[in-house]
C-alpha positions in Angstrom: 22.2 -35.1 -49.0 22.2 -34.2 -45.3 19.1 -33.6 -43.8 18.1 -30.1 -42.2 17.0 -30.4 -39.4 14.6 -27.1 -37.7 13.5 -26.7 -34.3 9.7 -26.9 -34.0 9.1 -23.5 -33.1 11.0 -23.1 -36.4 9.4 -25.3 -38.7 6.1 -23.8 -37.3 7.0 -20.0 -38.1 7.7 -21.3 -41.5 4.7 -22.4 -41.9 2.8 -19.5 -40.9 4.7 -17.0 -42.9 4.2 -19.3 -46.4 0.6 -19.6 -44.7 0.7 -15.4 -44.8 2.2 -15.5 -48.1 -0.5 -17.4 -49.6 -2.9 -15.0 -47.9 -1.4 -12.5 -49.1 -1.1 -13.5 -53.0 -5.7 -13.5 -52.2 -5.4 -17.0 -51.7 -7.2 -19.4 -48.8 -4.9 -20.8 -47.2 -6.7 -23.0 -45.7 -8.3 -24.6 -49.2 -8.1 -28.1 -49.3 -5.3 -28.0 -52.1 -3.3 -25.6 -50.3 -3.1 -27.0 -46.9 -0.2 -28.8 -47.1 1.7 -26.0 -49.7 3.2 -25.1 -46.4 5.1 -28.2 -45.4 6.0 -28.5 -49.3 7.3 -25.5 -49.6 9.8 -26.1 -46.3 10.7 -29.3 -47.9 11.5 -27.9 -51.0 13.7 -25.2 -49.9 15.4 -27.4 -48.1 16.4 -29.9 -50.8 17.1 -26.7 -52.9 19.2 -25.0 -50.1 21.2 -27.9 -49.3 24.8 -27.1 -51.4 25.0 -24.3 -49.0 25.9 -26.8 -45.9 28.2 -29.2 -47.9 31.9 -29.2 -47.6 33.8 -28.1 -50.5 36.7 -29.9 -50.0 35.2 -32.6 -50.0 32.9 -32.1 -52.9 35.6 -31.1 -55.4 37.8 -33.7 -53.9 35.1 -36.7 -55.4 35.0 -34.3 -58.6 39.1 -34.9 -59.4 
């Protein structure tokens, strides 16, 4: 899997919109067992993301 790289002014504007979401669901955001959800949840839609940047050709070609 190729990593995903973001800029930091990216990564960061991720994190304060799951950081809003939270919020916004009446949760604390900043409560000890959501403090990281953030950077979790980046990480996650990354990995789940990731068939979006692969080659095709090159998948199906190792599937034959």
């Amino acid at each position: 899997m190729e990593e995903i790289f973001l800029s930091a002014s990216q990564d960061t504007r991720m994190e304060e919109l799951i950081q809003e979401l939270i919020a916004r669901l009446g949760e604390d955001p900043a409560r000890e067992g959501l403090v990281e959800t953030p950077k979790r949840a980046i990480a996650s839609l990354k990995y789940l993301t990731h068939g979006f940047r692969q080659d095709i050709q090159r998948v199906l070609y190792h599937a034959i």
